[in-house]
VOGU-3710 file (C-alpha; in Angstrom, 3 decimals, decimal comma):
1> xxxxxxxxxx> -12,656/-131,365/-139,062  -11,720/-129,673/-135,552  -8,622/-127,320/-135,895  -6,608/-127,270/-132,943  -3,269/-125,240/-132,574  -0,295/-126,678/-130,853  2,234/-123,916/-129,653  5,556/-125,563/-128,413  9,350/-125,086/-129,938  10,050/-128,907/-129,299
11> xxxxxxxxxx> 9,792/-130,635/-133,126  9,461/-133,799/-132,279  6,733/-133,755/-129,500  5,144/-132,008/-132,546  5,430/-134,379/-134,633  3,970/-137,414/-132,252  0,820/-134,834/-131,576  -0,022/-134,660/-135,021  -0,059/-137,982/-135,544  -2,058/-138,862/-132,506
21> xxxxxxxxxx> -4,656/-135,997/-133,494  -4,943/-136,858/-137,096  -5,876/-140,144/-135,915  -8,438/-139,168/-133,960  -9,836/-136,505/-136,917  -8,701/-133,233/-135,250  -6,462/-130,905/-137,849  -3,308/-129,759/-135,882  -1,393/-126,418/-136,679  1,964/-126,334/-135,283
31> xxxxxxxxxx> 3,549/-122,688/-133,508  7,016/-122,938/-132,248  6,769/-119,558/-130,643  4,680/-116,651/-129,625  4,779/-114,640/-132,594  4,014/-117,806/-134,764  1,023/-118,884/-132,489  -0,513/-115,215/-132,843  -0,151/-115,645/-137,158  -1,699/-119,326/-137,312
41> xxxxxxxxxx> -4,666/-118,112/-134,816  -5,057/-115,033/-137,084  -5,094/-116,853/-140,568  -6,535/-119,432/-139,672  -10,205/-121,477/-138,056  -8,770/-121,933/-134,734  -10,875/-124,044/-132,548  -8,653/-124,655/-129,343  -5,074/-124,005/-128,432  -2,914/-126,450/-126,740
51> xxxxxxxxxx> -0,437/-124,226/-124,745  3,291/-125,000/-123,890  4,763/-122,160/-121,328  8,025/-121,969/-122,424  9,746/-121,370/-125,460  13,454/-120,520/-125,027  16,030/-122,857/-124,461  16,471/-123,286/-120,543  13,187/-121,565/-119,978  11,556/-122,695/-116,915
61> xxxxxxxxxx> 8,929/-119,846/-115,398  6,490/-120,201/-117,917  6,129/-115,956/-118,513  6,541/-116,380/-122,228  3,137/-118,857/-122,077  1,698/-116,442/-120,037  2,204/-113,175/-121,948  1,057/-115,130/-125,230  -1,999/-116,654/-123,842  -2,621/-112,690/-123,012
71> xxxxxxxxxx> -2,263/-112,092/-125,837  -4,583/-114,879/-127,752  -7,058/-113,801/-125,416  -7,278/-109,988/-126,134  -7,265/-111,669/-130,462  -9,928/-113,992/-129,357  -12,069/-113,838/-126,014  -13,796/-116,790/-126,041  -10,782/-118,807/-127,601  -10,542/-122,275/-125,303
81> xxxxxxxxxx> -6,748/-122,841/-124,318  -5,361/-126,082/-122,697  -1,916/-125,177/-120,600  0,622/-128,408/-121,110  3,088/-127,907/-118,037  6,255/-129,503/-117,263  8,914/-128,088/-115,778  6,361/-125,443/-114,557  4,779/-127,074/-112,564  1,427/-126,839/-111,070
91> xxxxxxxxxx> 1,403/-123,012/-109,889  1,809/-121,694/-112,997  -0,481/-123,822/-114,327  -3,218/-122,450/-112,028  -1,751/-119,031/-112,793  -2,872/-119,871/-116,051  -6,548/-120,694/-115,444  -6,749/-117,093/-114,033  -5,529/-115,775/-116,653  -8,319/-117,248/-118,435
101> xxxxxxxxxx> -7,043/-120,925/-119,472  -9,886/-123,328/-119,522  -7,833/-126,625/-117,787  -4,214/-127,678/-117,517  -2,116/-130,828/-119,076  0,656/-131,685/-117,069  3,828/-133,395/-119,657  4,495/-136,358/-119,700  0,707/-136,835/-120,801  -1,471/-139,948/-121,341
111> xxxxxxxxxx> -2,448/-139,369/-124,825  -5,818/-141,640/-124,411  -6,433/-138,989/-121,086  -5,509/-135,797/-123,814  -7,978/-136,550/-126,291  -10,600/-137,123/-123,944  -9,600/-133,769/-122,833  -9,397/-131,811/-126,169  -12,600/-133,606/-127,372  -14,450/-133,026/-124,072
121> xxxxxxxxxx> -13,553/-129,396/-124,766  -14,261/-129,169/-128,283  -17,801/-130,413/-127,460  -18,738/-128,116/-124,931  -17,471/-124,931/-126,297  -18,383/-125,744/-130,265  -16,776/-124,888/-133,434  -15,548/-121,908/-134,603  -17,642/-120,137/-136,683  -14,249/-118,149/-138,384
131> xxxxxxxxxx> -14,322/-115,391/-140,577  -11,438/-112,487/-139,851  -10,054/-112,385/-136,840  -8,923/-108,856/-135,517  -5,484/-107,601/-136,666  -2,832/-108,916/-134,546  -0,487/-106,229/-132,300  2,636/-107,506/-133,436  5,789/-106,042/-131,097  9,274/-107,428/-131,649
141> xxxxxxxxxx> 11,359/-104,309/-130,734  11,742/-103,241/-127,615  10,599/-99,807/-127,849  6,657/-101,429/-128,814  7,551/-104,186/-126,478  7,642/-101,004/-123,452  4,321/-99,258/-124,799  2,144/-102,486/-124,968  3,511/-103,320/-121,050  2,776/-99,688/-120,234
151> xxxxxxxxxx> -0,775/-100,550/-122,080  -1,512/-103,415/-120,422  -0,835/-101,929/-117,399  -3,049/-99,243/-116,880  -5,494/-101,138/-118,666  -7,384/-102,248/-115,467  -7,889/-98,735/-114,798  -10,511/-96,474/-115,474  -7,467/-93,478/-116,611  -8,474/-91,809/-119,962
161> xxxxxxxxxx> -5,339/-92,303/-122,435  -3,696/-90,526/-125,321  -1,953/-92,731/-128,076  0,227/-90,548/-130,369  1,964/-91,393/-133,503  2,061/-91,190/-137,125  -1,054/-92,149/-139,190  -0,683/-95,842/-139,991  1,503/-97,267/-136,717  -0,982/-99,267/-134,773
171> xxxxxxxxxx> -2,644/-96,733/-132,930  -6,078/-97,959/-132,760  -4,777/-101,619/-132,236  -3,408/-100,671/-128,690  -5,801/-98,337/-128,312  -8,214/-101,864/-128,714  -5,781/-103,905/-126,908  -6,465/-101,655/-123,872  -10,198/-102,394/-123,900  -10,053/-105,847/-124,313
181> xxxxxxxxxx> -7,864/-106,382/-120,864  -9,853/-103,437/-119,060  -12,868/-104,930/-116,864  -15,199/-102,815/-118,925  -16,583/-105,666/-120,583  -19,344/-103,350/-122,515  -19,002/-102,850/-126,402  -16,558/-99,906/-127,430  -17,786/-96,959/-129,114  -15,047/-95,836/-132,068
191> xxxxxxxxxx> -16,074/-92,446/-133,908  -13,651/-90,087/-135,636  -13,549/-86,316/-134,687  -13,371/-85,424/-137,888  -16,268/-86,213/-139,055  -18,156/-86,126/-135,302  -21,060/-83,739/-135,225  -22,053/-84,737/-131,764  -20,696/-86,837/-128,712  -21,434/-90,167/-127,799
201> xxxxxxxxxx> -24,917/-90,911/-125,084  -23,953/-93,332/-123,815  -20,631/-93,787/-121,247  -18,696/-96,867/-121,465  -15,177/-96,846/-123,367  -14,833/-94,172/-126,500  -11,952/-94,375/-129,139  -11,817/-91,269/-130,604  -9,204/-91,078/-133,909  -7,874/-87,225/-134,439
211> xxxxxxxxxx> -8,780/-86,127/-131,429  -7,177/-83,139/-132,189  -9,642/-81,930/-135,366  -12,627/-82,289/-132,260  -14,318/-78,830/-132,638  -14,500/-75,963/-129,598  -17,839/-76,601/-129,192  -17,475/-80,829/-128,800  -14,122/-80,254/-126,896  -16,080/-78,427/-124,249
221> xxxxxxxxxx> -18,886/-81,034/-124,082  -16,261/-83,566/-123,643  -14,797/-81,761/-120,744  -18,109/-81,774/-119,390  -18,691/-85,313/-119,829  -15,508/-85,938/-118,118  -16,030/-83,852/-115,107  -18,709/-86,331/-114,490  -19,055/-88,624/-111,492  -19,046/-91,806/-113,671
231> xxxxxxxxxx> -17,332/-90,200/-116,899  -16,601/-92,677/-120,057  -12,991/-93,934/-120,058  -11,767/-91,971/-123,591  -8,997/-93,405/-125,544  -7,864/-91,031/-127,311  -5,724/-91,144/-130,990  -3,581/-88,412/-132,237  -1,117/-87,703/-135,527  -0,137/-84,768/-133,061
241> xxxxxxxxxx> 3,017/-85,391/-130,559  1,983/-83,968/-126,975  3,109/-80,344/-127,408  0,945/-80,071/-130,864  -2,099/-81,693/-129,000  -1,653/-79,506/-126,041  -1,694/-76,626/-128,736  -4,658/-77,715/-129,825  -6,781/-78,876/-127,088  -8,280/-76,723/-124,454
251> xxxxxxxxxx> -6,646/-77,223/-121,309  -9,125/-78,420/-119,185  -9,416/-81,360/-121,841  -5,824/-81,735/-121,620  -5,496/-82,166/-118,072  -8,418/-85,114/-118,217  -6,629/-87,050/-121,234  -3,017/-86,582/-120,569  -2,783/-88,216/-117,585  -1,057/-90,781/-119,808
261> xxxxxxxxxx> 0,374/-90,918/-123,051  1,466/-93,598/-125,122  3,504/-93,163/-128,271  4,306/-95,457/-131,210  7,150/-94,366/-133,419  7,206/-94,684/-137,013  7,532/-98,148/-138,527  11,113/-96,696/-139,836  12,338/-96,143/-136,573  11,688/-100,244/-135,589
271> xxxxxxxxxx> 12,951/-102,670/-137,778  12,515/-105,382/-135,921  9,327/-105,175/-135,866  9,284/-104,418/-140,358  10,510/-108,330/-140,094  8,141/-109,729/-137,752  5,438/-107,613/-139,631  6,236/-108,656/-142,883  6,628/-112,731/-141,777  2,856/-112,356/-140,158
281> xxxxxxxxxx> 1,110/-110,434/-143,521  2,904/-113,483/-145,740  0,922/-116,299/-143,586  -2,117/-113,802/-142,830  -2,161/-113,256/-146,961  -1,274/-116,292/-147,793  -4,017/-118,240/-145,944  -6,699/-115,762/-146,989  -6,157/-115,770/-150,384  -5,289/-119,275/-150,508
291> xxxxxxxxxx> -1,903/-118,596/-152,190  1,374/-120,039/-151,941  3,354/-117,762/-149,188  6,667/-116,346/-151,281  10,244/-116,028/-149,750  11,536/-113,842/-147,526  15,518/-114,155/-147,012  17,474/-111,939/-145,146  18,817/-109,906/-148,377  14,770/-109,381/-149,174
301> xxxxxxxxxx> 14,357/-108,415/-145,264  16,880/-105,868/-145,065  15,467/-103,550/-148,483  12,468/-103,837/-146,770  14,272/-102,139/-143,504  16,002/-100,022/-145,459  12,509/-98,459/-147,053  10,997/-95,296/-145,226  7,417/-96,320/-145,109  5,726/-93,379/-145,411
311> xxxxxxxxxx> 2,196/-94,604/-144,063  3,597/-97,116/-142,121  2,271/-100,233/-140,310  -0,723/-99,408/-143,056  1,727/-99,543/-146,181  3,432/-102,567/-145,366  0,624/-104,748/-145,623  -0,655/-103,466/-148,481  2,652/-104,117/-150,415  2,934/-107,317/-148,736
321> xxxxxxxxxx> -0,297/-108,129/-149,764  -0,010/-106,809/-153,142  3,355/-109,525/-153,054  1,213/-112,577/-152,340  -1,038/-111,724/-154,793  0,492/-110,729/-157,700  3,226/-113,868/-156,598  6,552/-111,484/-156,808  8,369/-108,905/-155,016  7,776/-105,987/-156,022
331> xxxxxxxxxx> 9,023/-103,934/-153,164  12,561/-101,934/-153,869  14,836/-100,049/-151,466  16,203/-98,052/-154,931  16,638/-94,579/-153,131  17,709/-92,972/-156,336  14,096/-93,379/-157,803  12,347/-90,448/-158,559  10,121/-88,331/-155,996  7,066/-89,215/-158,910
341> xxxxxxxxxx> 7,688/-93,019/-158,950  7,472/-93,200/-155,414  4,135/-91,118/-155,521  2,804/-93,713/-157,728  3,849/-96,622/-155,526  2,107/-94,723/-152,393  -1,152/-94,378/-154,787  -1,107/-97,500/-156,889  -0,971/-99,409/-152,874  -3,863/-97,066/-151,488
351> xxxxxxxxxx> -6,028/-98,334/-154,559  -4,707/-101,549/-153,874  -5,690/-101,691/-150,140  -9,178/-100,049/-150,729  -10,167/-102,650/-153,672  -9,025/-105,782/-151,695  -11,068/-104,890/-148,638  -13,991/-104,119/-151,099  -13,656/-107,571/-152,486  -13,031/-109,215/-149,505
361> xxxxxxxxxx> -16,434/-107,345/-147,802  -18,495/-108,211/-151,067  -18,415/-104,204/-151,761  -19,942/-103,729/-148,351  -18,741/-100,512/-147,723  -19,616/-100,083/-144,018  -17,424/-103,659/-143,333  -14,693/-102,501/-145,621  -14,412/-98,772/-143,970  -14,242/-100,598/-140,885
371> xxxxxxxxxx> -11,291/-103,056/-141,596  -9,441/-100,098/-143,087  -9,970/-97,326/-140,423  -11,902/-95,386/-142,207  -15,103/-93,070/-142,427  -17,822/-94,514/-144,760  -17,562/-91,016/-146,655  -13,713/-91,149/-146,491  -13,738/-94,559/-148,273  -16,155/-93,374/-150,167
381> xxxxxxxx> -13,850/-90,269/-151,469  -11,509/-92,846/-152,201  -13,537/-94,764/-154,118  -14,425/-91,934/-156,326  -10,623/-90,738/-156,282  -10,203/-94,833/-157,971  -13,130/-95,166/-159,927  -13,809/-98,702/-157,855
//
């Protein structure tokens, strides 16, 4: 059966679309706003997405539409999406299509006229052959609401960038996010300086993680390779904050990657975006696992707000994970706990994270490193370190 999404906040124009799609054999997932759309598409075998532009009582420009179906298309390129347009209008609509919508539904519609249109589309761009979609950049405060603008705005250049934050934020995510909405349309190169014994042949778009552990010897070659006439566009990822980097990096180097710099504060720092995290992992885990999804009140939302989140973006979807599967909270804001407990939390959710993504990738280790950020011989440590 043909999964289509439906992303609009009115219930009861919901409601009549399922019915008319479920008639017609077409599955229908309902999104009543951006950060719900951006879950279902995530967890679930999306085939197309029909797209309201507004979400907001009194809404009427159509920008939230816009930024989401951005933002569907850097999770899934090829994704087909069907604008529905009302108070719009028209212009946006075309807007829209060059933002990469393939056609336009203009409300009231002819439902006879709509599923000719969804199953005309359906047909000519096939079925979704789903297996896991790419994490989704989730950004609900307004301090990661500012760096994914700032990303998506010098994204259409060729500018090499520095991301900086702690280990775990969401570096690599932007740092992918950037590529996807650059017109480099060539496959990204991703290697880790730590473990980098040489540089890269060919040019294109390089995420390098740790750019700070690069070596003398590769940070020179890099500078060279930058001083070139058609240099690779370097995305680079740092732990460091730009002073440390700066300290570092030779200079030269410096002065090619900090022309800008992006930083992502700790998780702590934003909880607004701890809820809208921990709402997305419950439907992501959920649907993978093919569990029920638990509660989350506000009590339950505010101990996880409270928590420091040590590793992060990283840590709280391993413990929200660990939730769904085990089928209980088990997640406490207890500050008077001792400094060992704690270290057993951090180590019992490491092994955690490593063993699901091993089961997940049938113990294929390269797939599993990948989906973790990790070096096949740093997974591999931790493998040992687990006895998995």
């Amino acid at each position: 059966m043909p999964c289509l999404l439906f992303v609009d906040d009115d219930c009861d124009i919901q409601v009549a679309a399922r019915l008319l799609f479920q008639r017609r054999g077409i599955r229908m997932l309902s999104a009543y706003n951006a950060p719900e759309a951006l879950t279902q598409l995530a967890s679930h075998p999306v085939d197309l997405v029909l797209l309201d532009l507004n979400y907001t009582k009194g809404a009427r420009t159509g920008a939230e539409g816009l930024a989401l179906l951005k933002d569907m298309l850097v999770l899934r390129r090829d994704l087909p999406v069907l604008v529905v347009t009302g108070h719009s209008g028209v212009t946006i609509a075309v807007e829209a299509m060059r933002t990469g919508a393939t056609d336009f539904v203009m409300k009231p519609w002819n439902n006879d006229r709509l599923v000719s249109l969804v199953s005309s589309v359906l047909e000519k761009c096939g079925r979704n052959h789903f297996s896991d979609a790419e994490p989704v950049l989730i950004a609900a405060s307004q301090i990661m609401k500012e760096s994914v603008g700032e990303a998506d705005r010098i994204a259409a250049t060729r500018a090499s960038v520095v991301i900086s934050g702690p280990s775990g934020v969401g570096k690599a995510l932007l740092a992918r996010r950037i590529h996807a909405l650059s017109s480099d349309g060539g496959a990204v190169q991703v290697f880790s300086a730590e473990d980098c014994q040489d540089l890269p042949e060919a040019g294109g778009v390089w995420i390098c993680r740790d750019i700070e552990a690069l070596s003398p010897a590769l940070q020179r070659r890099l500078t060279d390779r930058l001083d070139e006439s058609v240099p690779p566009r370097v995305i680079a990822l740092s732990s460091q904050d730009p002073a440390g980097l700066s300290a570092r990096l030779q200079p030269k180097l410096m002065l090619h990657l900090g022309m800008v710099t992006l930083k992502i504060p700790p998780l702590r720092e934003r909880p607004e975006d701890i809820a809208a995290l921990t709402s997305h992992f419950l439907h992501y885990f959920s649907a993978r696992h093919g569990l029920p999804e638990p509660e989350c009140d506000a009590t339950r939302v505010a101990a996880l707000q409270a928590e420091a989140w040590p590793q992060n973006v990283r840590e709280l979807r391993a413990a929200v994970e660990r939730v769904v599967i085990m089928g209980e909270w088990q997640v406490s804001s207890d500050k008077t706990a001792p400094q060992t407990s704690e270290a057993l939390t951090l180590r019992d959710t490491e092994r955690s994270l490593v063993e699901a993504a091993l089961h997940r990738n049938s113990f294929n280790v390269t797939k599993a490193a990948k989906e973790l950020g990790l070096t096949r011989p740093a997974l591999y440590r931790r493998m040992a370190r687990y006895g998995l």
